[in-house]
VMD Tcl script that builds the backbone (N, CA, C; Angstrom):
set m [mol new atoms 267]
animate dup $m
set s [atomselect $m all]
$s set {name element resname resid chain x y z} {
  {N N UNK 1 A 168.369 180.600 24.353}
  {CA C UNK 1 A 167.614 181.768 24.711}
  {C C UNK 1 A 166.191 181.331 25.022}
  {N N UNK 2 A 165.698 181.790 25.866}
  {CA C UNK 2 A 164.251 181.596 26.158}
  {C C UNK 2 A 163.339 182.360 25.829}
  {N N UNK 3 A 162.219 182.251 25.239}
  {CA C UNK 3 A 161.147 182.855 24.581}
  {C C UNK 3 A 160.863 184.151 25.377}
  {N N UNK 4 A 160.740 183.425 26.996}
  {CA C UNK 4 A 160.179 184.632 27.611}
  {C C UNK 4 A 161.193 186.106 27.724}
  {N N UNK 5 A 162.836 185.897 26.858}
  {CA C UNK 5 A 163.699 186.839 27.189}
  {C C UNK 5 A 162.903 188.071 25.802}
  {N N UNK 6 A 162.105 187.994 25.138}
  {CA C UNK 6 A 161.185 188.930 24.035}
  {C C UNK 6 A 161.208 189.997 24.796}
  {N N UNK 7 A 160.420 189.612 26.325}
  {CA C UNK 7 A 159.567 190.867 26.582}
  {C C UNK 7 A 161.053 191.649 27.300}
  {N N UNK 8 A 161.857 191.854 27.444}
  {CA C UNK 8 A 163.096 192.237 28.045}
  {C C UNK 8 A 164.068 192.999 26.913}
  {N N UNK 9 A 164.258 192.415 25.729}
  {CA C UNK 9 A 165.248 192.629 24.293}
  {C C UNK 9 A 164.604 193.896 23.803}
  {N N UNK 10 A 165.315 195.046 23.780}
  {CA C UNK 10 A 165.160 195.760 22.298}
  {C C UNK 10 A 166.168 196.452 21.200}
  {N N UNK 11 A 166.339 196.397 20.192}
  {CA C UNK 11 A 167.315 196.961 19.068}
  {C C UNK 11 A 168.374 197.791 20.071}
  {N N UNK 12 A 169.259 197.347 20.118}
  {CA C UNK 12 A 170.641 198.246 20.694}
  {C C UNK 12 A 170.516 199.398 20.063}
  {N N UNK 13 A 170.349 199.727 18.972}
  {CA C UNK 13 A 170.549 201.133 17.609}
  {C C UNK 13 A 169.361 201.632 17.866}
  {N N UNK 14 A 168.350 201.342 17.821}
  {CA C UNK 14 A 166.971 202.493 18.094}
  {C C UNK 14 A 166.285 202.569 19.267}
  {N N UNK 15 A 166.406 201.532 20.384}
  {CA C UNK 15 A 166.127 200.997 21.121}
  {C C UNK 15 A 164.305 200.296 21.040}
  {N N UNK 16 A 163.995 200.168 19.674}
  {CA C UNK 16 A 162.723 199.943 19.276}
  {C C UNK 16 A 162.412 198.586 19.706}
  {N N UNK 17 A 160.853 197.831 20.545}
  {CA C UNK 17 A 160.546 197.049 21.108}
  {C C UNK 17 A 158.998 197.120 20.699}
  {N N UNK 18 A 158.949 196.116 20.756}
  {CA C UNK 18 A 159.694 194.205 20.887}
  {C C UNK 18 A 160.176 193.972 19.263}
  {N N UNK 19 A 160.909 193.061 19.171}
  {CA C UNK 19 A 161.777 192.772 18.175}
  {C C UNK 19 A 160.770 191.649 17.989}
  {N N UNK 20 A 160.588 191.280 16.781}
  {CA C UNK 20 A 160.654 190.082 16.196}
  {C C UNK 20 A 161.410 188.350 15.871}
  {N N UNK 21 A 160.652 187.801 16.629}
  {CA C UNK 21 A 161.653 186.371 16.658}
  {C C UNK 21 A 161.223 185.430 15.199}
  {N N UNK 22 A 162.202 184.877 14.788}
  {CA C UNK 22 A 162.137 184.185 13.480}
  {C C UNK 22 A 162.827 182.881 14.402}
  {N N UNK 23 A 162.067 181.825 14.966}
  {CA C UNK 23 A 163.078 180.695 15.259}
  {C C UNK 23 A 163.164 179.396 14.158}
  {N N UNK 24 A 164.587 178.987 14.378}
  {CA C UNK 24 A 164.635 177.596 13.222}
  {C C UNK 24 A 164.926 177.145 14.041}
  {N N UNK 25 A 165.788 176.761 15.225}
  {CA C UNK 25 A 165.332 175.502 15.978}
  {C C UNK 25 A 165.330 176.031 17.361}
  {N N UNK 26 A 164.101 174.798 17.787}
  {CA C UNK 26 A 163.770 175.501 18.791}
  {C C UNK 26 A 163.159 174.026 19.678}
  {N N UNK 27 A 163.200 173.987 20.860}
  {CA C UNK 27 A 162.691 172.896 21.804}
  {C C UNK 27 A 161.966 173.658 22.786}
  {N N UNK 28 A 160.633 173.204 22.702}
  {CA C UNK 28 A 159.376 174.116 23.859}
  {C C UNK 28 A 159.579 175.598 23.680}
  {N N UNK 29 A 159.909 176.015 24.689}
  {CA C UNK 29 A 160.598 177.596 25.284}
  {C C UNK 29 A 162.491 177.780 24.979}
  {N N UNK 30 A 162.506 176.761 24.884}
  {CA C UNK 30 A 164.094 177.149 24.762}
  {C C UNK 30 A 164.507 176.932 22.435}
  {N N UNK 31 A 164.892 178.941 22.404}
  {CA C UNK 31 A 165.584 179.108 21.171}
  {C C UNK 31 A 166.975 178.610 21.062}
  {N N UNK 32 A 167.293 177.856 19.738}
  {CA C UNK 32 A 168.909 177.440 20.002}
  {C C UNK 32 A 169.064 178.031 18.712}
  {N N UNK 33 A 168.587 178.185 17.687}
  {CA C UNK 33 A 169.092 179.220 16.403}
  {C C UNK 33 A 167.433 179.908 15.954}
  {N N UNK 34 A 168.038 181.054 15.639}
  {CA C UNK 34 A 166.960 182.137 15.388}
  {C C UNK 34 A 167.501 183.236 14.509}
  {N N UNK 35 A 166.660 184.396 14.436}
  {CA C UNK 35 A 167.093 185.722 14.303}
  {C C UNK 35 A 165.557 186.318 14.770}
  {N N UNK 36 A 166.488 187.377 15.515}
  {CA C UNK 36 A 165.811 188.508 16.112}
  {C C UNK 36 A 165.349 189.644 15.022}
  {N N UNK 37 A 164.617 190.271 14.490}
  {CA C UNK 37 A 164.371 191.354 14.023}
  {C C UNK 37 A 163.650 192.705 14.246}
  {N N UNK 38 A 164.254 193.647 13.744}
  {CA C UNK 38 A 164.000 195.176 14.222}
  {C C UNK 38 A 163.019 195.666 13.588}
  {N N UNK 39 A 161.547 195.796 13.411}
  {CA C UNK 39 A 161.129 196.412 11.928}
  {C C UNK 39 A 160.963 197.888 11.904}
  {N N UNK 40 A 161.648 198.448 12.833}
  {CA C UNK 40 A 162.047 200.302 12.805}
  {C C UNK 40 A 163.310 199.862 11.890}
  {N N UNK 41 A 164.266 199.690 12.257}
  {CA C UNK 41 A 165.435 200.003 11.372}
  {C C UNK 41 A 165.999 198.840 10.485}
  {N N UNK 42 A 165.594 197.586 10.465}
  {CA C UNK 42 A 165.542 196.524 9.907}
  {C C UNK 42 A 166.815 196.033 10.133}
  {N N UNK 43 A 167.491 195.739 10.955}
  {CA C UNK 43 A 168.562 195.185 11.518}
  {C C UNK 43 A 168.116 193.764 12.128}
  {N N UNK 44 A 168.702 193.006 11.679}
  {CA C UNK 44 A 168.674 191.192 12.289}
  {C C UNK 44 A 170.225 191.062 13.360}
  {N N UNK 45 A 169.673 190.146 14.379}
  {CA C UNK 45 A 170.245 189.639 15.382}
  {C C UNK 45 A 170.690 187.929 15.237}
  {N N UNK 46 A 171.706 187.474 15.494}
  {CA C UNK 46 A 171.155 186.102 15.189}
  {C C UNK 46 A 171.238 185.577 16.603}
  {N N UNK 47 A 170.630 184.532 16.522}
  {CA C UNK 47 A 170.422 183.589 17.669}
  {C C UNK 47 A 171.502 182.425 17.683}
  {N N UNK 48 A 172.870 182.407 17.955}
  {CA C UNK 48 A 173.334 181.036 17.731}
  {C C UNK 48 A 173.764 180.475 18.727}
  {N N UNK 49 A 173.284 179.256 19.041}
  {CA C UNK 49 A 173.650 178.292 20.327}
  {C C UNK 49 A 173.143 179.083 21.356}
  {N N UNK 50 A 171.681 179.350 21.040}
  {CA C UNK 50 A 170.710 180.023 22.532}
  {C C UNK 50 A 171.322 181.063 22.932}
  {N N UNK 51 A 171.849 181.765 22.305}
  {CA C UNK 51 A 172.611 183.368 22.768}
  {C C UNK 51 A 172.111 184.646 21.403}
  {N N UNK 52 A 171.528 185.575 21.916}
  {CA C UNK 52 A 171.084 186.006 20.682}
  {C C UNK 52 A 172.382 187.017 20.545}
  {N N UNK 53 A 173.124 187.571 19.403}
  {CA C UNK 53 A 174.369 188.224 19.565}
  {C C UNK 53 A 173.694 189.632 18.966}
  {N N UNK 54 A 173.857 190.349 19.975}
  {CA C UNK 54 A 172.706 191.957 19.819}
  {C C UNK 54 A 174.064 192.684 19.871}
  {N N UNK 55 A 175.139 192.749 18.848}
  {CA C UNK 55 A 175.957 193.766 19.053}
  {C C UNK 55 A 175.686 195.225 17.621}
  {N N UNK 56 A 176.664 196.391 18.127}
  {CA C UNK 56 A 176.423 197.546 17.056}
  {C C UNK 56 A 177.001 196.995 15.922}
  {N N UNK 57 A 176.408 197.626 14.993}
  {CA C UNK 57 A 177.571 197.741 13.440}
  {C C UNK 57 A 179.157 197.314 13.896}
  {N N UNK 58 A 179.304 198.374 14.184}
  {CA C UNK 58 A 180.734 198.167 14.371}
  {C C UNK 58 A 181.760 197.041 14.610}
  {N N UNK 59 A 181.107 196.468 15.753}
  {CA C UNK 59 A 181.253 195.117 16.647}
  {C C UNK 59 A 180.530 193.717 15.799}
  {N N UNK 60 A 180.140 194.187 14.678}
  {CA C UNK 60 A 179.496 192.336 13.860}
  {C C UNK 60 A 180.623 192.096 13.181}
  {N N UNK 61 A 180.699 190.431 12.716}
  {CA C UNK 61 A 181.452 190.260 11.999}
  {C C UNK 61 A 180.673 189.529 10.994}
  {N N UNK 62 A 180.990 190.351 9.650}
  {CA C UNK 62 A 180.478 190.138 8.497}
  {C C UNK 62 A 180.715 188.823 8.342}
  {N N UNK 63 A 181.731 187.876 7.959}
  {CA C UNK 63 A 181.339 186.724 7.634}
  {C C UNK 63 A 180.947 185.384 8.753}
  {N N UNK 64 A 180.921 185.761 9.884}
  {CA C UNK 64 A 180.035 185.136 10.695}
  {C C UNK 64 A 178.408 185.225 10.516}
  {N N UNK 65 A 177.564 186.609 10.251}
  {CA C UNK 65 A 176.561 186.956 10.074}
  {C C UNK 65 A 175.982 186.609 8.555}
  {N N UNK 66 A 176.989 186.419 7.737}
  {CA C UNK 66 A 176.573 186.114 5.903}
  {C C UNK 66 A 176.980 184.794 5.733}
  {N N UNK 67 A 177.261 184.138 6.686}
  {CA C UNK 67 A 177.606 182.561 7.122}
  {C C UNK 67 A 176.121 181.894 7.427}
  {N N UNK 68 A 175.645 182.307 8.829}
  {CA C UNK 68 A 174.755 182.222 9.451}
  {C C UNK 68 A 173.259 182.425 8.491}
  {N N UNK 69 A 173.125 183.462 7.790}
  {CA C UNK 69 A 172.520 183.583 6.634}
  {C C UNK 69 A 172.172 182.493 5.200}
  {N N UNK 70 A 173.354 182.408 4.708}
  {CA C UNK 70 A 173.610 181.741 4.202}
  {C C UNK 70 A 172.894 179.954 4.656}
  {N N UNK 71 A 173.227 179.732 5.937}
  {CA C UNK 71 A 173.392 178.217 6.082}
  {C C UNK 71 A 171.703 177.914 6.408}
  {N N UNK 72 A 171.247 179.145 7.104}
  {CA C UNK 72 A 169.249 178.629 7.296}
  {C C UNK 72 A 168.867 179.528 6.297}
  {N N UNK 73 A 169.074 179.809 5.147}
  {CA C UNK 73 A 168.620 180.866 4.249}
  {C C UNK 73 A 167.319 179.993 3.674}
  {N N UNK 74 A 167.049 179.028 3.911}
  {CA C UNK 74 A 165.615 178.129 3.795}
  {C C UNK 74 A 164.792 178.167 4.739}
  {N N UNK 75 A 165.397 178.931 6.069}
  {CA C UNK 75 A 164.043 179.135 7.005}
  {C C UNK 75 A 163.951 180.637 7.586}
  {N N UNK 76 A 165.129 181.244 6.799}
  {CA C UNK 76 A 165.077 182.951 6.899}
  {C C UNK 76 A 163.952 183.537 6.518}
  {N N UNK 77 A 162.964 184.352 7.228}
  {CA C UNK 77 A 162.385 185.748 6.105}
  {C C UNK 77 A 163.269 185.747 4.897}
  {N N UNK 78 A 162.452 185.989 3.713}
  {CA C UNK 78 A 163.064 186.666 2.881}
  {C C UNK 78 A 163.587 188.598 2.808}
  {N N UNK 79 A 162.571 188.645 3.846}
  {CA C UNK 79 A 163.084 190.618 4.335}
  {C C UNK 79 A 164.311 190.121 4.431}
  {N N UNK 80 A 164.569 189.426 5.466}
  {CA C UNK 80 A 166.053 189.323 6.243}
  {C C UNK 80 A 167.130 189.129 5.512}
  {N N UNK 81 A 166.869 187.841 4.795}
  {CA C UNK 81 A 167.850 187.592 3.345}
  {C C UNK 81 A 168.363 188.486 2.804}
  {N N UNK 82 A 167.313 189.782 1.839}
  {CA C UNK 82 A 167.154 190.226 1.055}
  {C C UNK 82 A 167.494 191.532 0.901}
  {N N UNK 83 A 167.290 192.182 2.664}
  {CA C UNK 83 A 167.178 193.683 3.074}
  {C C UNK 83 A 167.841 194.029 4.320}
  {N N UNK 84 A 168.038 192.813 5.465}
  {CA C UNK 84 A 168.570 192.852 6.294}
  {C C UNK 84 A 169.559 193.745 6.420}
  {N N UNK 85 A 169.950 194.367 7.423}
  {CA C UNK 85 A 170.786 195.789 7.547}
  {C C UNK 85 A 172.033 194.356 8.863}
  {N N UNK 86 A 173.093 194.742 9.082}
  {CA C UNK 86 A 173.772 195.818 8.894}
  {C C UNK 86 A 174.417 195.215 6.985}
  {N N UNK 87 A 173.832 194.007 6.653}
  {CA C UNK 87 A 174.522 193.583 5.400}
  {C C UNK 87 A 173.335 191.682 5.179}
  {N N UNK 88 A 173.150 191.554 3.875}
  {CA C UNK 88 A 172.361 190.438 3.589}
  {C C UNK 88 A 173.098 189.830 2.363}
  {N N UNK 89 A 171.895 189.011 1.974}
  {CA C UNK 89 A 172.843 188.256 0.790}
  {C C UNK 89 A 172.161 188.782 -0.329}
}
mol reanalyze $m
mol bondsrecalc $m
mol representation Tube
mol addrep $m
């Protein structure tokens, strides 16, 4: 994902903008793991393999997302960890 895709992204669920980028790795402009965050409704996005995955509730899959959590939970926000919607650790 590329930095400059910020000004373009907002929360699928509130449509609230600009989201918040949390990157853990990252080369120049180009994101390869991240999370996106909402701070209207506090919903996290993750960033994996330069694709940020902006889907509804419905459409996440819990242990992909508490995986992902889990594995950079040393370079997560602790909001995100802690409070993260649609589910945290």
């Amino acid at each position: 994902m590329k930095r400059s895709m910020l000004d373009i992204l907002a929360c699928p669920i509130d449509k609230h903008y600009p989201l918040e980028l949390h990157d853990i790795e990252a080369a120049g402009d180009d994101i390869r793991q991240g999370v996106l965050f909402c701070a209207k409704c506090g919903r996290y996005y993750p960033v994996i393999d330069g694709i940020p995955v902006m889907l509804p509730d419905e459409l996440r899959n819990k242990e992909r997302d508490t995986g992902f959590l889990e594995k950079w939970k040393e370079k997560i926000p602790e909001k995100i960890l802690r409070q993260g919607n649609p589910w945290h650790l």
